[in-house]
N, C-alpha and C positions, 0 to 999 in steps of 0.2 A: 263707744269712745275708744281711740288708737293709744296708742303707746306715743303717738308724736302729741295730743292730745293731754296726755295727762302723765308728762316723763317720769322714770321711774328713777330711784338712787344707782350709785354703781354697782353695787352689791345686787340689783335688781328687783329692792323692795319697791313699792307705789308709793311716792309721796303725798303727804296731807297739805291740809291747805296752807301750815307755815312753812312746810318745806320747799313749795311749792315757788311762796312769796320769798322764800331765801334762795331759791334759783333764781329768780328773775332779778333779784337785786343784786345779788353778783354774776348775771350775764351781761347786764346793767352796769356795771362799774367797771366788767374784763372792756366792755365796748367804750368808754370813757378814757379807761386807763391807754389803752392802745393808740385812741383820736391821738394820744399828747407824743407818741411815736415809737421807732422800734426797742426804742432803749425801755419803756413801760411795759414792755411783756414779758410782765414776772408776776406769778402768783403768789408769793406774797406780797406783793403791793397791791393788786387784787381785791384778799384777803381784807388786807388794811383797809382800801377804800368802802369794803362791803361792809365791813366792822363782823365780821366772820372771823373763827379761828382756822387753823388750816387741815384740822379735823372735819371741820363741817364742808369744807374743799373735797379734803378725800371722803366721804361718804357722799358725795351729791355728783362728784365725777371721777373718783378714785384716782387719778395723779394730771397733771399739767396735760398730758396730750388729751385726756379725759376733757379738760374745761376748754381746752382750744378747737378742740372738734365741735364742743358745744359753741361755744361763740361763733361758731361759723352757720351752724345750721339756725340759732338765732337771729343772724345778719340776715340769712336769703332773704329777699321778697318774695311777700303772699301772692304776687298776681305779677302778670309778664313787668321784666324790665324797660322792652322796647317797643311794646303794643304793635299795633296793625300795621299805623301808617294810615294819612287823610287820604282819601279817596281821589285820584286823579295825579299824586304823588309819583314824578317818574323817579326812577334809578339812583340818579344821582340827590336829589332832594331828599331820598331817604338816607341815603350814607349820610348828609348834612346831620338832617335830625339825627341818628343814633352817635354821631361826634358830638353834638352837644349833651347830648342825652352822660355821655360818658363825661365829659368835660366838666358836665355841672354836677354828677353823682362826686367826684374826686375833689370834689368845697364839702361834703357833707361827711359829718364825722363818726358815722357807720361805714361809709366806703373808705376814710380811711384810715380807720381803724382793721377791716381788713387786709389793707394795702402795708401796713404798719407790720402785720403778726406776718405775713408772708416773707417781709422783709428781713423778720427775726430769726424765720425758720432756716434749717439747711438748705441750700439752693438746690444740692444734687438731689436727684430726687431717688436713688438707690439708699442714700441717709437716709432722707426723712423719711420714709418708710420704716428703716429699720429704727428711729429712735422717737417719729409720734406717724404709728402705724393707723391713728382711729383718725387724726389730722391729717394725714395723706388722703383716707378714703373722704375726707369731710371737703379737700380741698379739689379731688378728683370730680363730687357730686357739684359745685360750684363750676369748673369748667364743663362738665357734659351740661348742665345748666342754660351757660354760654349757648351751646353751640347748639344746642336746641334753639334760643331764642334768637340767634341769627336766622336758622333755618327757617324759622316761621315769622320772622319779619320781612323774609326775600320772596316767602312763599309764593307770593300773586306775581312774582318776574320773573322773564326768562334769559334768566342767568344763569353763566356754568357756574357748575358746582364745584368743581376745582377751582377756580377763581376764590367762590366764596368763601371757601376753605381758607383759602391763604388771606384773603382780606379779615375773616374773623380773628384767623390768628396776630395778623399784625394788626387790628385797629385799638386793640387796649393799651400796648408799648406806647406805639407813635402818640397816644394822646394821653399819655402819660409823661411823655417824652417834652410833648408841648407845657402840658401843665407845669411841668418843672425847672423848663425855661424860660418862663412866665416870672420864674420867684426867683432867678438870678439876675446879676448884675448887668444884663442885656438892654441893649433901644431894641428886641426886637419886637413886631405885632401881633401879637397871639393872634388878636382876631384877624388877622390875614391867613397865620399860618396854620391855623386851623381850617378855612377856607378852601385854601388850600389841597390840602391833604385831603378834604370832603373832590372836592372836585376831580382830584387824580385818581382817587380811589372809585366812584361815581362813572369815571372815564373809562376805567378799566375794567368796572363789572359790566358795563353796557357792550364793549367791544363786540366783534362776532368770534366766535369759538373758534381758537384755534390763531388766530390772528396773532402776530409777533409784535413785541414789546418790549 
């Protein structure tokens, strides 16, 4: 059994089985509290929902950056985000799928519930380090994450890799970007301009290397 397995206090004792159930219910309630947006990332409100005091906060993850690192490594998924890919799937059909893929994850209120605490956090990232140093490394394992599972969603094409570098990086904004233009005062068509975006982006990892654009 690991340590990820069967987490220990912050102090670095093994917790028993109600400690155990008193982590999950306040990893459970930080994920809840945050769905509701960036202004709910507070631990005492946390707290209050978990019906915990803030003693049992600090001994289960010794201060705020303690439980935000935890909610994060909570949030990952067990198994890939963006699978294989159906078999006979070209270039561009997979960019499609992973814009939905990400489009429908940002309706589910773990995704944004993460999207919410990042929002809370300091943008610069020389701060957050210096003021939730275990949240930076938590947020750091989340992108290399990323960029693993582009790499092994593109695996089977022969695509450059500088390209997909830059499409990894820009596909969570832009469809983010859309999501949120979706919930404004707009006639515009998501479903076109996500389409879109699948299609330009599709366009552009198929290109041949080197080609200007």
């Amino acid at each position: 059994m690991t340590t990820a397995d069967h987490p220990l206090s912050a102090r670095g004792t093994r917790l028993n089985r109600r400690g155990l159930e008193t982590r999950a219910r306040v990893l459970d309630a930080a994920l809840a509290c945050l769905a509701e947006g960036p202004e709910a990332a507070s631990a005492s409100l946390v707290a209050r929902r978990a019906e915990v005091t803030w003693g049992t906060l600090q001994h289960q993850f010794g201060d705020v950056d303690g439980l935000w690192a935890a909610v994060l490594a909570h949030a990952t998924p067990a198994g890939p985000m963006l699978g294989e890919g159906a078999p006979g799937v070209g270039v561009a059909e997979r960019v499609r799928e992973i814009v939905d893929l990400l489009w429908d994850g940002l309706d589910r209120p773990r995704m944004r519930a993460i999207l919410h605490l990042r929002l809370a956090l300091p943008p610069d990232r020389a701060a957050l380090e210096a003021s939730h140093p275990h949240t930076a490394l938590a947020l750091r394992a989340w992108d290399e994450r990323w960029e693993e599972e582009v790499r092994a969603a593109f695996a089977a094409y022969d695509v450059d890799p500088v390209r997909l570098a830059r499409v990894r990086s820009l596909l969570p904004g832009a469809v983010r970007g859309l999501h949120l233009e979706r919930r404004l005062s707009t006639y515009a068509d998501a479903g076109e301009a996500r389409l879109g975006l699948a299609e330009a982006l599709g366009a552009y990892l198929s290109g041949p290397p080197g080609a200007a654009w």
